[in-house]
C-alpha positions as CSV (number, residue, x, y, z in Angstrom):
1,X,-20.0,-69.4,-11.7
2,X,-17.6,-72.3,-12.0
3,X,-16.1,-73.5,-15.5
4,X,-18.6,-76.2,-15.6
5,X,-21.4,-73.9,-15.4
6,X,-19.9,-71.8,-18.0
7,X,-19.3,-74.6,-20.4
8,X,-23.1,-75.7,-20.0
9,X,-24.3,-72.3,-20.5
10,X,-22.6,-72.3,-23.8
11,X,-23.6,-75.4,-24.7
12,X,-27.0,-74.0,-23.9
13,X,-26.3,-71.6,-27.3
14,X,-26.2,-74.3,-29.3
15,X,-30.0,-75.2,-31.3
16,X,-30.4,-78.7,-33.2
17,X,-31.2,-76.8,-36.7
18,X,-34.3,-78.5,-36.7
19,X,-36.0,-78.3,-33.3
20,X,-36.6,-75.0,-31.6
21,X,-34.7,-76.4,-28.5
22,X,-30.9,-76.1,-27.6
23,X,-29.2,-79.4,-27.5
24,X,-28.5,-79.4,-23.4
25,X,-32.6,-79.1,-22.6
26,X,-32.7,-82.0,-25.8
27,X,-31.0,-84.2,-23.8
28,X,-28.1,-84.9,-25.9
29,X,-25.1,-83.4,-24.1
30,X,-24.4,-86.9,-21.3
31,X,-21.7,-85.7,-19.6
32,X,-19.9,-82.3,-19.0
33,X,-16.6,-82.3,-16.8
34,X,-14.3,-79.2,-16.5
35,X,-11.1,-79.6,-14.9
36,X,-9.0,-77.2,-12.6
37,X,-6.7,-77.0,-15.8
38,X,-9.5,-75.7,-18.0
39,X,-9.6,-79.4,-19.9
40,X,-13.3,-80.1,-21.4
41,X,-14.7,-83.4,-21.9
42,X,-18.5,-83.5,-23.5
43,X,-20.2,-86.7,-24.0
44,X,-22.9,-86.4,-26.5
45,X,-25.2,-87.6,-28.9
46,X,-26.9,-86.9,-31.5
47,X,-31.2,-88.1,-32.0
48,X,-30.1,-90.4,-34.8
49,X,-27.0,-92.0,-36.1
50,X,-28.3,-90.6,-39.3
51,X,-29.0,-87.1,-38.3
52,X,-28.5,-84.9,-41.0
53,X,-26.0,-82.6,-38.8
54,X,-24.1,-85.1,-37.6
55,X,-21.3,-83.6,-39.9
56,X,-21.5,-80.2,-38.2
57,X,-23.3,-80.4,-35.1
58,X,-20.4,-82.0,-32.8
59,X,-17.8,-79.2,-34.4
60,X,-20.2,-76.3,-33.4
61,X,-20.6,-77.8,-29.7
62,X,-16.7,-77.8,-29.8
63,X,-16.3,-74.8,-31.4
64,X,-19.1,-73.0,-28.2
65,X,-17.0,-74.5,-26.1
66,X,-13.3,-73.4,-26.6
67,X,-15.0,-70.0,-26.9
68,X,-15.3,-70.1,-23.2
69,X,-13.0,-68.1,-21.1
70,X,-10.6,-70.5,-19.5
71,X,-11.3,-73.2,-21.3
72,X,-7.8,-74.4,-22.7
73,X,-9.0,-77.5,-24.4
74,X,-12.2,-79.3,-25.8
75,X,-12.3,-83.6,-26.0
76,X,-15.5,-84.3,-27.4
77,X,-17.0,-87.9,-27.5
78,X,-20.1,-88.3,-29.8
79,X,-22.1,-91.9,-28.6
80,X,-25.3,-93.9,-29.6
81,X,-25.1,-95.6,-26.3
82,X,-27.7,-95.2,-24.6
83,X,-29.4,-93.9,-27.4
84,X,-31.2,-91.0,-27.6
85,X,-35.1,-90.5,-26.7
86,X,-37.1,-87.9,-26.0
87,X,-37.2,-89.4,-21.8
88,X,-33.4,-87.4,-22.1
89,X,-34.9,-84.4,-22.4
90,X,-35.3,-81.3,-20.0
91,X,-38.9,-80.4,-19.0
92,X,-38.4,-77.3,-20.2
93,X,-37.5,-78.8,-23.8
94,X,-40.6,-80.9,-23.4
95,X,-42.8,-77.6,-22.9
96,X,-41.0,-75.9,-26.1
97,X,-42.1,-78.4,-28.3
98,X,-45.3,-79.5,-27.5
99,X,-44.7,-82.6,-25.8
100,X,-46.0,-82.3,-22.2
101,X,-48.8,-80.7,-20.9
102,X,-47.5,-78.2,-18.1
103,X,-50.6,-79.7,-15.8
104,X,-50.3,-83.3,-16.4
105,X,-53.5,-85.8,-16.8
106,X,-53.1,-87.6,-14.2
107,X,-53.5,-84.6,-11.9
108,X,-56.6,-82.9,-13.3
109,X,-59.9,-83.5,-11.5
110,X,-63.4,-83.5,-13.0
């Protein structure tokens, strides 16, 4: 597993207080880049510039993320642009909350 890998699968730890996903499948991590020095850049975002954890959600992201062997330093961008929607999202975050039916319409014959 490289460092990138790592980093995502801590990232993966890390649950939006109010939705039952973690923020990766949400769709708001945009970029991840490791490099050979164990240097961490994280562009993320949050669902709403008003988010009530936008206080506290980017430090916990950071906080996952220097807790990663080899990981010898976190730069952590927080964006509204693009803005969020729930088209970011993972399929598998779209399942957890309700939002997609695992067999969609389109397909089902009558």
């Amino acid at each position: 597993m490289t460092l990138q890998d790592e980093v995502v699968a801590a990232l993966k730890t890390v649950y939006d207080p109010e939705m039952p996903v973690n923020i990766y499948e949400l769709g708001l991590i945009y970029r991840v880049e490791a490099d050979a020095a164990g240097q961490v850049q994280i562009q993320m975002t949050l669902t709403a510039p008003n988010c009530p954890v936008a206080g506290t959600l980017p430090r916990e992201v950071e906080q996952a993320v220097r807790a990663v062997p080899g990981v010898s330093g976190v730069k952590l961008e927080l964006t509204f642009d693009p803005p969020w929607s729930k088209d970011r999202m993972s399929q598998a975050g779209k399942l957890a909350l309700g939002l997609e039916d695992i067999i969609p319409v389109a397909r089902v014959r009558r």
